[in-house]
C-alpha positions as CSV (number, residue, x, y, z in Angstrom):
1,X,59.1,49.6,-12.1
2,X,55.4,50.2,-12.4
3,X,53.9,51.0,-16.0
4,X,50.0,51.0,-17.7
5,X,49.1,48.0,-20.1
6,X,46.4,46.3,-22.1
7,X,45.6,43.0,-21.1
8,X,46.2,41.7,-24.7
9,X,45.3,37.8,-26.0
10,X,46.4,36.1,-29.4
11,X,45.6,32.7,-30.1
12,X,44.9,31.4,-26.7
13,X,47.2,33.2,-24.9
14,X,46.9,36.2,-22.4
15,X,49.2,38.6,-22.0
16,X,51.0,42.1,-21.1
17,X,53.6,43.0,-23.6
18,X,56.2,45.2,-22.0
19,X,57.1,49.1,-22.8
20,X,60.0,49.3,-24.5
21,X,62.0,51.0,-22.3
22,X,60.8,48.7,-19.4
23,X,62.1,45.7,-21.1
24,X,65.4,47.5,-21.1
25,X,65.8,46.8,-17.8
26,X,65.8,43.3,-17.9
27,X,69.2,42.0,-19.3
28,X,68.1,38.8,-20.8
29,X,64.8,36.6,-21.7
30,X,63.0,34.3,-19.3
31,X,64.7,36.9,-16.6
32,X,62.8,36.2,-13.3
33,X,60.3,38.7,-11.7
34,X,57.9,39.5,-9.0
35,X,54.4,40.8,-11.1
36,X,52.0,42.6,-9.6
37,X,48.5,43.4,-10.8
38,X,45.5,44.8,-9.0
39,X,47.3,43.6,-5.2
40,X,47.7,40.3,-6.6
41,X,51.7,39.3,-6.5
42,X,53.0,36.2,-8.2
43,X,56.3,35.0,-9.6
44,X,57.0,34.6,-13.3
45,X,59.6,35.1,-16.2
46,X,59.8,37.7,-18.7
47,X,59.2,36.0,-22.2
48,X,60.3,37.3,-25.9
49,X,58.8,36.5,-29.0
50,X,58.7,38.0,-32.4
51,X,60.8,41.2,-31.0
52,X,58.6,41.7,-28.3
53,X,58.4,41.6,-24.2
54,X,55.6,40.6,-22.2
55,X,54.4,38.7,-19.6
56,X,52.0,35.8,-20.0
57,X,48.7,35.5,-17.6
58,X,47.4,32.0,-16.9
59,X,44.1,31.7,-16.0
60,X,44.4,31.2,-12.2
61,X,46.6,34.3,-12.1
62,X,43.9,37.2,-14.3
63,X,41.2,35.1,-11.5
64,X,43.0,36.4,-8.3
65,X,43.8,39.8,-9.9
66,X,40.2,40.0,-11.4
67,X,41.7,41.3,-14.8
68,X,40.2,39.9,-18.5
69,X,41.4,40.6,-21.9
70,X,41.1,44.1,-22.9
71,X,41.4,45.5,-19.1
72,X,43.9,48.2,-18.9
73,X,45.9,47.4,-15.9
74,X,49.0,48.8,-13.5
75,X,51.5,46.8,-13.7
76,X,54.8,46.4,-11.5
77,X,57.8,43.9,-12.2
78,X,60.4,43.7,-9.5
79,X,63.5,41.7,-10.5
80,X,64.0,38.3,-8.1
C-alpha cells in the first residue's frame, strides 16, 4: 500500500506517522515491513506510540532516499 506523508521529527527522532486507515492493515505493533521511499527499499517494523503509527528513519536510511524533515514523500509498506 502506497500513501503521501510528511517526513515529521520530534525530539531527535525522524519519522512517517501512518494514515489511519493504513495502519489498519497491519494487525499488531512492531509488525514487520518492506518501506520504500524515493527507490530506496529497506526493512523495518511498524512502531506505536501515544495512539499513533509510524515508521521511524535513521539517518543512513533519509541519506540513501535523500529525504530530510519536512519533505513530503511516497511512501509504500509491504508486509514481510
Amino acid at each position: 500500500m502506497t500513501f503521501d506523508a510528511v517526513v515529521e521529527t520530534e525530539d531527535e527522532g525522524v519519522f512517517v506517522v501512518l494514515p489511519p486507515e493504513v495502519a489498519a492493515q497491519f494487525e499488531k505493533a512492531r509488525a514487520p515491513v518492506n518501506v520504500t521511499i524515493n527507490g530506496f527499499t529497506w526493512e523495518s517494523t511498524i512502531a506505536v506510540y501515544g495512539g499513533r503509527s509510524y515508521v521511524g528513519l535513521r539517518r543512513g536510511v533519509r541519506q540513501m532516499a535523500r529525504i530530510e524533515p519536512g519533505d513530503t514523500v511516497s511512501v509504500t509498506l509491504e508486509p514481510r
